[in-house]
Structure formats: structure tokens, C-alpha cells
C-alpha angles and dihedrals in degrees: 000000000000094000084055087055105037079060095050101050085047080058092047094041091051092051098047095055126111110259087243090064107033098048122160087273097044084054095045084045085057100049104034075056082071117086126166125152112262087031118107125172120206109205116203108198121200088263088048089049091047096043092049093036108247086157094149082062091041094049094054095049096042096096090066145095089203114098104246119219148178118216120189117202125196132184104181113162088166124059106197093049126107103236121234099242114218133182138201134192116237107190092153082193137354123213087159083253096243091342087072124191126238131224127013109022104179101090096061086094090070091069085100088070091104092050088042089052097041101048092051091049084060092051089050093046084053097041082050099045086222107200092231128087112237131183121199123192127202125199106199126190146118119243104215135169111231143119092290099042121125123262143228101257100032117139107223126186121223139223088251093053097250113126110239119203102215102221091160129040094194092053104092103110 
């Protein structure tokens, strides 16, 4: 239908735009602009990361000066229906943090493929009022070289309280 690709081309759009445009606000602006009934969206700010410990997320993103983020979005039409759970990688753009890469660097903009996919999974599920309920989360961050960027033999804690060693800073996905 025209509605199903009017929301792919804005994936691909988003996806295909330069990192200085489509920033991790510029992709939480795009999706909070969505609303359907049945459809919520949970925004974790960088306070809301720190207070509740996504420090994996956190520790990507903290050698940018971008804002990192986690969405949740949820289209649940029933409410007594396990959800199929779905995530997509939101690296709005990869240097390999100090572990930086080598060569062509210009489609490192494209690591938000995942987020961009995910999220308009979750706009087709809602256009189609698809009878299943379906959670998408979106890691959203920037991986960036600079004086605070992680480094290859940090010790970071989880979410889930087991310690992590870091030997690889592009090596998030």
C-alpha cells in the first residue's frame, strides 16, 4: 500500500542520512512524531540509563557528545498475549570508539539499520493493525573516539550485575 511504502523509504531515508543530521535526537524526534492507538513508546534518558545501570549502553555512547538513549516501543492490541520481542542496533554512527576502524569510513552512518528497521516494523505492525502484540527495543547511541571513550580493558558492569572486560571497542553490536 502506499501508507507501507511511504514508512519504508522514511527507514531508508533515515538510514541514508549523513550522522550530523540524523543524530540520536534527530532519531527519538522522528519516532516520538508517530502516534497510533495501541502503540506506546518508553524513553530511557542518559539520567534514566545511569539511575537503572545500562552501563554497557552508556559505555558505548560515552565518547559522544551525542545524548544515548533506549526507546521501547510496544504495539499490544491484546492484552493477554506474550509479545514477540525484537532489537535493533542503533550505532548512529561507528568510529570503533579506540578501537578505531581503518579504511572507508562513510558508511558508518548506516549502524542504525537495525533501529531504523525495527522501529518501522513497529509502524507497519500499527498501520496494519497486526493482531499480535510486538516490542521493539532500540539501543541508541554514537561510538566516538575522545578523551572520555571507553577503552580496551574497561570493566564494565551490566544491567544484569555481571562484570563485562571491554577488549574490543567496536565490538558493541
Amino acid at each position: 500500500s502506499v501508507k507501507e511504502g511511504a514508512i519504508i523509504n522514511k527507514m531508508r531515508t533515515m538510514v541514508n542520512q549523513p550522522a550530523n543530521i540524523m543524530t540520536t535526537n534527530a532519531f527519538l524526534k522522528t519516532v516520538k512524531s508517530f502516534k497510533q492507538k495501541h502503540l506506546s513508546l518508553e524513553v530511557f534518558d542518559k539520567k534514566r540509563l545511569e539511575k537503572d545501570k545500562f552501563n554497557l549502553i552508556l559505555g558505548v555512547n560515552q565518547g559522544s557528545e551525542q545524548e544515548p538513549y533506549l526507546l521501547t516501543a510496544k504495539w499490544m492490541p491484546n492484552k493477554n498475549q506474550n509479545p514477540i520481542v525484537i532489537v535493533g542496533k542503533g550505532v548512529m554512527f561507528d568510529t570503533g570508539g579506540i578501537n578505531l576502524k581503518f579504511g572507508n569510513f562513510t558508511d558508518m552512518k548506516t549502524d542504525m539499520t537495525g533501529a531504523a528497521s525495527a522501529w518501522a516494523l513497529i509502524k507497519l505492525c500499527a498501520i496494519n493493525n497486526l493482531k499480535h502484540n510486538v516490542v521493539a527495543l532500540m539501543p541508541i547511541v554514537e561510538n566516538m573516539i575522545g578523551a572520555k571513550a571507553q577503552r580496551p580493558g574497561d570493566v564494565v558492569k551490566s544491567y544484569s550485575g555481571k562484570t563485562v572486560e571491554i577488549t574490543n571497542t567496536d565490538a558493541e553490536g
